[in-house]
C-alpha positions as CSV (number, residue, x, y, z in Angstrom):
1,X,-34.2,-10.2,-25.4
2,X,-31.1,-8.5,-27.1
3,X,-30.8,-5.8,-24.7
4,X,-30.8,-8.9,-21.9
5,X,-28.3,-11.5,-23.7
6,X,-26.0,-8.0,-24.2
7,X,-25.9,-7.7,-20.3
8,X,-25.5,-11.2,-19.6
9,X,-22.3,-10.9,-21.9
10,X,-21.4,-7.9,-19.9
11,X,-21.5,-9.4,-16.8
12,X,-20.0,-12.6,-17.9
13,X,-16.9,-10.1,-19.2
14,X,-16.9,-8.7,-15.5
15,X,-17.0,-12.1,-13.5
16,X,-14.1,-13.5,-16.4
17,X,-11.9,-10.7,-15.1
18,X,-12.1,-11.2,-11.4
19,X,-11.5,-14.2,-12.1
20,X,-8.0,-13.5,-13.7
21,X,-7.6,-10.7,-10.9
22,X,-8.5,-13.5,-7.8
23,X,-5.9,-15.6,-10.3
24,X,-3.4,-12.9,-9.6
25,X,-3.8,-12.0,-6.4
26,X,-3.8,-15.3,-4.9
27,X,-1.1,-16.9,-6.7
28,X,1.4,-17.4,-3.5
29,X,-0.3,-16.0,-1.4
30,X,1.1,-17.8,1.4
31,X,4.2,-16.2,1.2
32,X,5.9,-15.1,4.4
33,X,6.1,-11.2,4.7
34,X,9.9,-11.3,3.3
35,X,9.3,-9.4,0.0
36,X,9.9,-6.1,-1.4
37,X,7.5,-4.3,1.0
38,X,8.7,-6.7,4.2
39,X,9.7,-3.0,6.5
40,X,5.9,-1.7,5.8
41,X,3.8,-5.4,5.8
42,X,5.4,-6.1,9.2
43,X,4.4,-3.1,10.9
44,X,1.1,-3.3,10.1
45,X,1.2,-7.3,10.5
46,X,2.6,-6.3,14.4
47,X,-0.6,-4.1,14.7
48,X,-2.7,-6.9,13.9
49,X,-1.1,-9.4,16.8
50,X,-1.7,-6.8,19.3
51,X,-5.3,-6.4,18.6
52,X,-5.6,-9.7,19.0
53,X,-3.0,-10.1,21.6
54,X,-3.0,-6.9,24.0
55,X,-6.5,-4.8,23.1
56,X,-9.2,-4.5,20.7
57,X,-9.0,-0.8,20.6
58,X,-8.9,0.2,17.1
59,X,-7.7,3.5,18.4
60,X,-4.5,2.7,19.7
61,X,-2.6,0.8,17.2
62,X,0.4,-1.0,18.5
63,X,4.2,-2.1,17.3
64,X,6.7,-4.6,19.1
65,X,10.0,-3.7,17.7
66,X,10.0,-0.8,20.3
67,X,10.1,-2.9,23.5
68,X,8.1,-4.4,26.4
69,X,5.4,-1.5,25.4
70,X,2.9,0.0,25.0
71,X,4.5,1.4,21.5
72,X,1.5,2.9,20.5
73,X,2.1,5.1,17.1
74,X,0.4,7.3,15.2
75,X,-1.3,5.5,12.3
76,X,-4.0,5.5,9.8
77,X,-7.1,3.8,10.8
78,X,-6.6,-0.1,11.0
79,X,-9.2,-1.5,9.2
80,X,-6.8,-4.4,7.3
81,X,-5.1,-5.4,10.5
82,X,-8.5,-5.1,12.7
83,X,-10.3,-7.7,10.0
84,X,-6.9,-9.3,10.1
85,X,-6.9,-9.6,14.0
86,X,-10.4,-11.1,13.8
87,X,-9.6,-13.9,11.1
88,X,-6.5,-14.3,13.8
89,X,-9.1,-15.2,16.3
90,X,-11.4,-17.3,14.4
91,X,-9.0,-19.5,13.0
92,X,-5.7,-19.0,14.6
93,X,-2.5,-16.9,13.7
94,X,-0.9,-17.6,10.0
95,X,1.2,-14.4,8.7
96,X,-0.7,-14.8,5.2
97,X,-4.0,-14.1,6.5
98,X,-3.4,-10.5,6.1
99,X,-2.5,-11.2,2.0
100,X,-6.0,-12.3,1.8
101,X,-7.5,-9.5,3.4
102,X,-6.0,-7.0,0.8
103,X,-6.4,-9.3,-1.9
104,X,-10.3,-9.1,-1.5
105,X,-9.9,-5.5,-1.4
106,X,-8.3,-5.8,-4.3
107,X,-11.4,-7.2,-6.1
108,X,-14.0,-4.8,-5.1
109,X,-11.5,-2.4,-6.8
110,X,-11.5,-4.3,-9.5
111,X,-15.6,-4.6,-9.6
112,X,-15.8,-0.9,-8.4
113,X,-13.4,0.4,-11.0
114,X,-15.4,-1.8,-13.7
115,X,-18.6,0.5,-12.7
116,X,-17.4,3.8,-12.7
117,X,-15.7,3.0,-16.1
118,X,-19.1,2.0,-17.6
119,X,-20.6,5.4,-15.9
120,X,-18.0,7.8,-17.4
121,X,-16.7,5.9,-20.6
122,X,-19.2,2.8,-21.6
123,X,-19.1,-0.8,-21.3
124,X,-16.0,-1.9,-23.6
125,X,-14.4,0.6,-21.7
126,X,-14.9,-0.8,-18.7
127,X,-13.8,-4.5,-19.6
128,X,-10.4,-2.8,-20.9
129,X,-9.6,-0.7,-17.7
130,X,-10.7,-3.6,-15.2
131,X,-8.2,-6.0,-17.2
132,X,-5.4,-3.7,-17.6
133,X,-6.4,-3.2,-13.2
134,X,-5.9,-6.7,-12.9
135,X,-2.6,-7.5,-14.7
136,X,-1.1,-4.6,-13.7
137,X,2.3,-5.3,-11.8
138,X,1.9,-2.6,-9.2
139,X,-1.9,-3.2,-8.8
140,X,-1.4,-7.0,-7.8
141,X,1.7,-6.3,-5.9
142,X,-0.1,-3.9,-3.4
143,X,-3.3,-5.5,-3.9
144,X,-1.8,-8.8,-2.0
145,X,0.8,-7.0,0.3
146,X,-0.1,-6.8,4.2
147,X,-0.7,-3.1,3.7
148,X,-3.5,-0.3,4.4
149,X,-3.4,0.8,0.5
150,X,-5.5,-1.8,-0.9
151,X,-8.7,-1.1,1.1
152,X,-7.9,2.8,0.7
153,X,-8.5,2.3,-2.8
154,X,-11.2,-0.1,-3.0
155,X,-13.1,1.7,-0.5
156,X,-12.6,5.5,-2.3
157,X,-12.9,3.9,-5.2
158,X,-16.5,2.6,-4.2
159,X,-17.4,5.8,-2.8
160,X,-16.7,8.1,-6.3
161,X,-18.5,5.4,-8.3
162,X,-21.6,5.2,-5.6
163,X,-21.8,9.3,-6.1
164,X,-21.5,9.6,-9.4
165,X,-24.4,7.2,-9.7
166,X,-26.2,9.4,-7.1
167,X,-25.2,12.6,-9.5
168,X,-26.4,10.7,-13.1
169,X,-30.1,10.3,-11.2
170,X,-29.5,7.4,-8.5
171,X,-31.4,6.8,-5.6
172,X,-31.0,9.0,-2.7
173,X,-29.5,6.4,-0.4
174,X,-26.2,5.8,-2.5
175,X,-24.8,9.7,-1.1
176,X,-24.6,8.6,2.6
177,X,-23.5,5.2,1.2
178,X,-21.1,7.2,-1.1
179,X,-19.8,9.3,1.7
180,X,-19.5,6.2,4.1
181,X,-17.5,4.6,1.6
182,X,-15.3,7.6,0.5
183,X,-14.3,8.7,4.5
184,X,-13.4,4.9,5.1
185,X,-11.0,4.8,2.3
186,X,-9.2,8.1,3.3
187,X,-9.0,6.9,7.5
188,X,-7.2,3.8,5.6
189,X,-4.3,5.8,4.3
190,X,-4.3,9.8,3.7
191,X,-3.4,9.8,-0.2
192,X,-7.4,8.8,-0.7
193,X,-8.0,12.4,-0.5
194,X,-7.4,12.7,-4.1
195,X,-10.1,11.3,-5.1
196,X,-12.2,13.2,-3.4
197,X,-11.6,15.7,-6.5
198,X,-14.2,13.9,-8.5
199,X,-16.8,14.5,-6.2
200,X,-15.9,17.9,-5.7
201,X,-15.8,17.8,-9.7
202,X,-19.1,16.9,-9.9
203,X,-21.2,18.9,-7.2
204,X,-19.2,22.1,-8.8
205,X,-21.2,21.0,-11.6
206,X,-24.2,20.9,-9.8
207,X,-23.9,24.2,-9.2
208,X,-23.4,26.0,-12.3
209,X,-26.4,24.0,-13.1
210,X,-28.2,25.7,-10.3
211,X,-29.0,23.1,-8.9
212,X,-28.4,24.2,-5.0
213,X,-30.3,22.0,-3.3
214,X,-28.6,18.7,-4.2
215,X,-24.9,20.4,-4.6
216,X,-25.7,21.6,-0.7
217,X,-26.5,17.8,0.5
218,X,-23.1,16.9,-1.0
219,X,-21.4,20.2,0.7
220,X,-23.0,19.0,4.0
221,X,-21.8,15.5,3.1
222,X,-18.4,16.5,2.7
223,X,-18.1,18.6,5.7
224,X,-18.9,15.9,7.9
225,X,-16.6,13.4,5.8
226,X,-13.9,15.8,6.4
227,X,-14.7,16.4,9.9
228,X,-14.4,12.8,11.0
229,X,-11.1,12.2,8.3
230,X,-9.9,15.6,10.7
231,X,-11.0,14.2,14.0
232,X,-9.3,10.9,13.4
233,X,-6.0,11.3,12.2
234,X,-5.5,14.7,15.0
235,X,-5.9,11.8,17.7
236,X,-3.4,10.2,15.8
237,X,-1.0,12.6,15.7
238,X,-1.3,13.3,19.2
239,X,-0.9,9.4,19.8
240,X,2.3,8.8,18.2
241,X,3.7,12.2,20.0
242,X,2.6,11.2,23.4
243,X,3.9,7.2,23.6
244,X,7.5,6.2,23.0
245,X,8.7,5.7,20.4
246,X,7.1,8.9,19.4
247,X,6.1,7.8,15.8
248,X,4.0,9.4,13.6
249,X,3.7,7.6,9.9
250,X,3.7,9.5,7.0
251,X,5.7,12.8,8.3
252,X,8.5,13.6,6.8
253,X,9.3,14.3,2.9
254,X,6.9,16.5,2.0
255,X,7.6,20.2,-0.1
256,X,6.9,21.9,3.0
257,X,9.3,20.0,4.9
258,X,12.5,19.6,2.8
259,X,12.1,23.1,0.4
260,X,10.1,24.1,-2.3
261,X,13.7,24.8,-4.2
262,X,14.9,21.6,-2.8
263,X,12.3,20.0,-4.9
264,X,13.3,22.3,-7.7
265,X,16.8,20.6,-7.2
266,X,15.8,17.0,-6.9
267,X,13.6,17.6,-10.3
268,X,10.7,16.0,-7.8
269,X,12.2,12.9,-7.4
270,X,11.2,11.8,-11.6
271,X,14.5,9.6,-11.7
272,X,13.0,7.7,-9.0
273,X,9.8,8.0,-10.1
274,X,10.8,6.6,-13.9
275,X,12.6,3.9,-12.1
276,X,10.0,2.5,-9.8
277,X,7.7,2.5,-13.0
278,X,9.7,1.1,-15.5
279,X,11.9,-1.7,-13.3
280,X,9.3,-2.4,-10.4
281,X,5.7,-1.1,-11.1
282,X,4.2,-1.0,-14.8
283,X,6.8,-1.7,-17.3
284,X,7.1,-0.5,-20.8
285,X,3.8,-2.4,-22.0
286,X,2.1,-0.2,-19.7
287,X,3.5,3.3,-19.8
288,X,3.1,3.0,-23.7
289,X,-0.7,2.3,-23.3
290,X,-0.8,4.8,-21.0
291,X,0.6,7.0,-23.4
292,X,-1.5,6.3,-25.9
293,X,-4.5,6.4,-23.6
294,X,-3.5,10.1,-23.0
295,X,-2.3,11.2,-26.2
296,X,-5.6,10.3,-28.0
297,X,-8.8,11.9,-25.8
298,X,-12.3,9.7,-26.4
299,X,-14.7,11.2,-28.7
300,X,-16.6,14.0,-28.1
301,X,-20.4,12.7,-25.8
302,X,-23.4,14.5,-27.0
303,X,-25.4,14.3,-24.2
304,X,-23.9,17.2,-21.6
305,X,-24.4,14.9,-18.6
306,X,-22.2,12.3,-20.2
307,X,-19.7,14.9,-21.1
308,X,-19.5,15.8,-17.7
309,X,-18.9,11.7,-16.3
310,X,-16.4,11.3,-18.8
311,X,-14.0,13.9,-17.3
312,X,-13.5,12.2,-14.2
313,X,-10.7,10.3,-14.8
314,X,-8.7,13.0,-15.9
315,X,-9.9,14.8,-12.9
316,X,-8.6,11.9,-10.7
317,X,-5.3,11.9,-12.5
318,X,-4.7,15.5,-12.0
319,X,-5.3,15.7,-8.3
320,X,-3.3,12.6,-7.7
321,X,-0.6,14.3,-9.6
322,X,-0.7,17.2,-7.4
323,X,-0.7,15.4,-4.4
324,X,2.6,13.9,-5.9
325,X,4.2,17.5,-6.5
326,X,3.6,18.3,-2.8
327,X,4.6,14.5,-1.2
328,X,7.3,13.1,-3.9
329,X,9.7,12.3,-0.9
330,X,7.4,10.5,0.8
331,X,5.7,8.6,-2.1
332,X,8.7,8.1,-3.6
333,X,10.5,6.4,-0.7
334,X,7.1,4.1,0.2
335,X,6.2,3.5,-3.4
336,X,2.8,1.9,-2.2
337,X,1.6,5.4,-1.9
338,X,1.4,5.3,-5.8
339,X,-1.6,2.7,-6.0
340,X,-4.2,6.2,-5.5
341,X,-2.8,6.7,-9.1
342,X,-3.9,3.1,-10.3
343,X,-7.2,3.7,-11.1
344,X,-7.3,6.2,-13.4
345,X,-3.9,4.7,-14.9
346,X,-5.8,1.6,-15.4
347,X,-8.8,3.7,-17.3
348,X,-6.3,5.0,-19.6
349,X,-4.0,1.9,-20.0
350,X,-7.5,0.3,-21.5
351,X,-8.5,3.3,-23.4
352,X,-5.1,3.0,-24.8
353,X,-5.3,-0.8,-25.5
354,X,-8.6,-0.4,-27.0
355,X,-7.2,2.2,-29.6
356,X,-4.3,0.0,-30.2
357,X,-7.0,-2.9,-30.9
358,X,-9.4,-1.1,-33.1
359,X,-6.7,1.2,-34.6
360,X,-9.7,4.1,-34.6
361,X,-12.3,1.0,-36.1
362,X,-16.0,1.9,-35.3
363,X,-16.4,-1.9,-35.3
364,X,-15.7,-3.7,-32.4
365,X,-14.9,-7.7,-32.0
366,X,-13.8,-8.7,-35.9
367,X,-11.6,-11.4,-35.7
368,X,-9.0,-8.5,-36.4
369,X,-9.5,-6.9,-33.1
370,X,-9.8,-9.9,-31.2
371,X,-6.1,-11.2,-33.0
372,X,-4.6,-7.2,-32.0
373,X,-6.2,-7.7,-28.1
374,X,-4.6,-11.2,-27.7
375,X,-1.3,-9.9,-28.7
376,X,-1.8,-6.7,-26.8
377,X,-2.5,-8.6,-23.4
378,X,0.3,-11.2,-24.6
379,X,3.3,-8.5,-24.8
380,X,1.8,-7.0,-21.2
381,X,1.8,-10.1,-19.8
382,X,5.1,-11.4,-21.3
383,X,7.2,-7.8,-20.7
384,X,5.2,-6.5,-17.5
385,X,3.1,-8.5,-15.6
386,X,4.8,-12.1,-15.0
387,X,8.3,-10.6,-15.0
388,X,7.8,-7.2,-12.6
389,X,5.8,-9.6,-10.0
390,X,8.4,-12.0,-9.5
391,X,11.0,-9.4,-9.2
392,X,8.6,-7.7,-6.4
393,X,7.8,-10.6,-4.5
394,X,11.5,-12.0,-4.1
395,X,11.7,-13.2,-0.6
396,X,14.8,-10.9,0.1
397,X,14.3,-10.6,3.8
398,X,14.3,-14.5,4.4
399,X,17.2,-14.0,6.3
400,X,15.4,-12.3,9.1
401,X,12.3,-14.3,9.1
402,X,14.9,-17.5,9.7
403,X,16.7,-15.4,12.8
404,X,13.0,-14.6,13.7
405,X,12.3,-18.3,13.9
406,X,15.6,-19.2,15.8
407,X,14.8,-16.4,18.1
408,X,11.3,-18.0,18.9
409,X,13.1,-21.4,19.1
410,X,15.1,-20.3,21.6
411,X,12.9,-17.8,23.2
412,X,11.6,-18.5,26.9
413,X,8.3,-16.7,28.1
414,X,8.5,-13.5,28.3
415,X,11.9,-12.6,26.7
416,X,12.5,-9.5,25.1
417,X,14.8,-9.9,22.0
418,X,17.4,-7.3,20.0
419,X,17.8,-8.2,16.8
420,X,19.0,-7.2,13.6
421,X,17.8,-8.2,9.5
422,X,19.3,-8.4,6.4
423,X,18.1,-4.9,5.9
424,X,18.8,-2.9,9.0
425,X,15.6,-1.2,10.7
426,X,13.1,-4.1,9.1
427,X,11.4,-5.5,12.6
428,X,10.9,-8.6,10.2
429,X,13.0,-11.2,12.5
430,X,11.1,-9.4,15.5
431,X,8.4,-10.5,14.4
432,X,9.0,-13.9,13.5
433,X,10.4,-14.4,17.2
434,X,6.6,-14.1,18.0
435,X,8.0,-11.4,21.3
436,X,8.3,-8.1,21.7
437,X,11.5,-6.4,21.8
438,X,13.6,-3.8,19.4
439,X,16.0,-3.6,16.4
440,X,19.6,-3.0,16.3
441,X,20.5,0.1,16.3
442,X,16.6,1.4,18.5
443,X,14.5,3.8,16.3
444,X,11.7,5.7,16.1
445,X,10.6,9.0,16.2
446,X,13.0,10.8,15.3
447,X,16.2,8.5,15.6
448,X,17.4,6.8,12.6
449,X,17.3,2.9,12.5
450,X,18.5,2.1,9.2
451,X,22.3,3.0,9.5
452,X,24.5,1.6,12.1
453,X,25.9,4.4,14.1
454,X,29.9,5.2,13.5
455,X,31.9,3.9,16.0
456,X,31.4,0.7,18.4
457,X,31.8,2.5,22.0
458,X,28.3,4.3,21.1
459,X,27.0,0.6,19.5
460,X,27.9,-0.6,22.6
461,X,26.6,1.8,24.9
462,X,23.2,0.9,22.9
463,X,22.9,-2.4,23.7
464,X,23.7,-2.1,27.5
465,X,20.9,0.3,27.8
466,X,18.8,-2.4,26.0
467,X,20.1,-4.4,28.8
468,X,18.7,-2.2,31.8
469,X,15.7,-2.6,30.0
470,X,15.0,-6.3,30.1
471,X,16.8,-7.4,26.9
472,X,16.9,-11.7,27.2
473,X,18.2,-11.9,23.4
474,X,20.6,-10.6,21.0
475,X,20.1,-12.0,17.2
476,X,21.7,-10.5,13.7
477,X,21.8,-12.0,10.0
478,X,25.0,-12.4,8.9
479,X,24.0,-10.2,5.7
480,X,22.7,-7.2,8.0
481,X,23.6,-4.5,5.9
482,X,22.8,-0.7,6.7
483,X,21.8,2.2,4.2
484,X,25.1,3.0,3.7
485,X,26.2,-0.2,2.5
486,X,28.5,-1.8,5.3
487,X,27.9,-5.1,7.4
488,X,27.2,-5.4,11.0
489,X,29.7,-8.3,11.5
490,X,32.2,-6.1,9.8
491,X,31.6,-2.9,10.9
492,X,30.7,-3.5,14.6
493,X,33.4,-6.4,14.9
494,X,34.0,-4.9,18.7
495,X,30.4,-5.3,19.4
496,X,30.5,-8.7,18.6
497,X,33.5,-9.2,20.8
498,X,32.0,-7.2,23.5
499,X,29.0,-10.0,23.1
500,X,31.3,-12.9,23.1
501,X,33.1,-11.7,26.5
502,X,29.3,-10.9,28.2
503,X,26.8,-12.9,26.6
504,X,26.3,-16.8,26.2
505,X,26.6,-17.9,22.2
506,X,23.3,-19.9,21.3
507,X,23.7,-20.6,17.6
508,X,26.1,-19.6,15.3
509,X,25.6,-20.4,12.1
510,X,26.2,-19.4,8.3
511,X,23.6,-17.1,7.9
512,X,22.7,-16.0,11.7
513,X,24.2,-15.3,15.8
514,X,22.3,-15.4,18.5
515,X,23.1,-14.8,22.1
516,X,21.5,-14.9,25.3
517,X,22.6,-11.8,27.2
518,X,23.2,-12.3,30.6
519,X,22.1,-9.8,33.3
520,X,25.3,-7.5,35.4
């Protein structure tokens, strides 16, 4: 009767924290796809429409801010915007829909995370690490952001905890369960990988055991996971290299691309690094549980098979770190690529937390404890949470979703628009026309879209080729501003003229242009 009421408590901890995560993750969840991570969300939003739209071929994922088509590109495998495309057709287009679809990711993180924490560090452990998962900033940022990332880490998250219950003495089924899991979480976005240590971690173990036979089913296992992960993303690669605009995501950035020594130079990007954590992603509150959660290792396990489960987080850690050293300048420039970090970061953030709490106490829940845990969750709340997510989900491409919908307003079937957002190169207003076209100046592949280019003869020259194309539209925020800081209006003031002498002015008002361009 104990060991039952002790469960039901357990599990009545768990259900209390999704329920703060859902709480979370859901608050505005409506928002348009104007925040922090518009560039990324819209891309992936477009990709969704054209399932839905064009083709349900999951193979050949699909942008509009490249023209009348097809702009296939080379992607990660679209499981968010397929499910997103599907909820689309059930119950009609709304630009949230794909929020909620990461958001439930989210919680089987959350529930998956709780799990593996029990496995490898007990219970209380587990309550700590799932809480400090669910009020993390950058955890319920990503976790309800139209992005891949969220089922990348739910899903590998799912697959280590499902094998190393399979390793402790779990039934047979959860390694091809474990291995479906794990290879659906990587096709979602590449930086999964690193979780694959763990596994690795553990059948190594398996064999300095001697124990062959099970260590070669997980071999076997990982060959074919590897296999398909290989399979899938070469037929991606080919993809975006075959189809204008000839886009590949993810290239770029890595140590192999800009220099080992440029690296070296750049101290591996840990100015930007310490920035994204401190202003945007954890907060003090955090990194100091983090800290602590390092600094102070848990106590040595008696039982050998226990020792072993409780290095996995540190395992984790360290191959998400190298994968880090080799990719800063990508993961650094698209921060989301951090969240494979999250979940040992939330392990350790409620290790930490629970030291703080006890202050090295054998004795769990005395009023004492309970007092340090409130004021613990209070500060992280106060100083992190509630603070970091409102700075992150600041609608800053608004903007460009309004020129989107005065581009759809004054749309006609079939046009093709041009046009230009707050932050030049986000396809944001493209896709709030609800048409295809491009942004102002064209990118992809290997042409740069966010900076205007330096003089307007070539700007110019641009748009007329649009024209020849099939361009109907023209549109730009007034606050268009490229990478380098100047403003469209200012900076391409002949362009604008140009437009004034060629095209017909539809609306021009404090905040947007449009024009409809008129054919030679």
């Amino acid at each position: 009767m104990v060991a039952r009421n002790y469960l039901s408590l357990n599990t009545a901890i768990l259900l209390g924290i999704l329920f703060i995560a859902i709480v979370f993750r859901f608050h505005k969840i409506t928002l348009p796809l104007v925040d922090g991570f518009s560039w990324r969300e819209i891309s992936t939003a477009m990709m969704a429409d054209n399932f839905q739209q064009r083709s349900w071929n999951i193979f050949f994922p699909e942008v509009s801010w490249t023209g009348p088509g097809p702009s296939y590109q080379g992607r990660e495998f679209q499981i968010v915007s397929y499910l997103t495309a599907l909820l689309y057709q059930l119950f009609g287009w709304h630009d949230w829909f794909g929020r909620v679809v990461a958001a439930f990711f989210g919680l089987v993180t959350v529930f998956s995370l709780h799990r593996l924490t029990a496995l490898c560090w007990g219970e209380i452990r587990a309550h700590a690490a799932a809480l400090a998962y669910a009020l993390m900033p950058a955890a319920i940022m990503i976790d309800s952001s139209f992005l891949p990332d969220p089922a990348m880490l739910a899903l590998v998250t799912l697959g280590v905890w499902l094998f190393a219950k399979y390793w402790a003495g779990g039934s047979g089924w959860l390694l091809p369960l474990a291995t479906v899991s794990f290879s659906l979480g990587v096709l979602s976005k590449p930086p999964g990988i690193a979780a694959g240590a763990a596994i690795f971690y553990l059948m190594v173990c398996w064999i300095l055991e001697k124990k062959r036979k099970q260590a070669t089913w997980v071999f076997l296992s990982g060959l074919l996971s590897l296999a398909i992960i290989g399979a899938y993303f070469s037929w991606a690669i080919y993809l975006g290299r075959s189809y204008p605009p000839f886009h590949v995501a993810g290239t770029g950035g890595y140590i192999w691309d800009y220099g080992f020594w440029t690296y070296v130079r750049d101290r591996f990007y840990f100015k930007s690094l310490w920035n994204t954590s401190v202003l945007w992603f954890y907060g003090y509150p955090f990194l100091v549980l983090l800290a602590v959660g390092l600094w102070i290792p848990l106590s040595r396990a008696e039982d050998p098979k226990q020792r072993t489960l409780s290095a996995i987080p540190y395992v984790w850690l360290t191959a998400a770190i190298i994968l880090y050293l080799a990719a800063a300048g990508e993961i650094t420039s698209n921060v989301w690529n951090f969240h494979i970090f999250h979940v040992p970061i939330a392990m350790f953030c409620g290790h930490g937390a629970l030291l703080l709490a006890t202050l090295g106490s054998r004795t769990v829940l005395t009023p004492a404890m309970v007092l340090r845990s409130i004021f613990i969750v209070a500060i992280a709340l106060a100083w992190s949470t509630l603070p970091l997510v409102r700075t992150m989900k600041k609608p800053i491409a608004m903007n460009g979703k309004l020129l989107g919908e005065e581009l759809a307003r004054l749309a006609q079937p079939g046009d093709l628009v041009v046009a230009i957002a707050p932050e030049v190169g986000d396809p944001v207003a493209v896709y709030y026309s609800r048409a295809r076209g491009w942004v102002f100046p064209p990118g992809g592949g290997d042409a740069e879209w966010s900076k205007f280019v330096a003089d307007d003869a070539t700007a110019i020259a641009q748009l007329e080729e649009l024209r020849a194309q099939g361009a109907d539209l023209f549109g730009v925020a007034r606050n268009a501003t490229d990478k380098e800081g100047r403003l469209f209006v200012e900076h391409h003031d002949g362009v604008i003229d140009h437009l004034d002498r060629t095209a017909t002015k539809l609306a021009d008002f404090n905040n947007l242009l449009v024009y409809r361009i008129t054919r030679p």
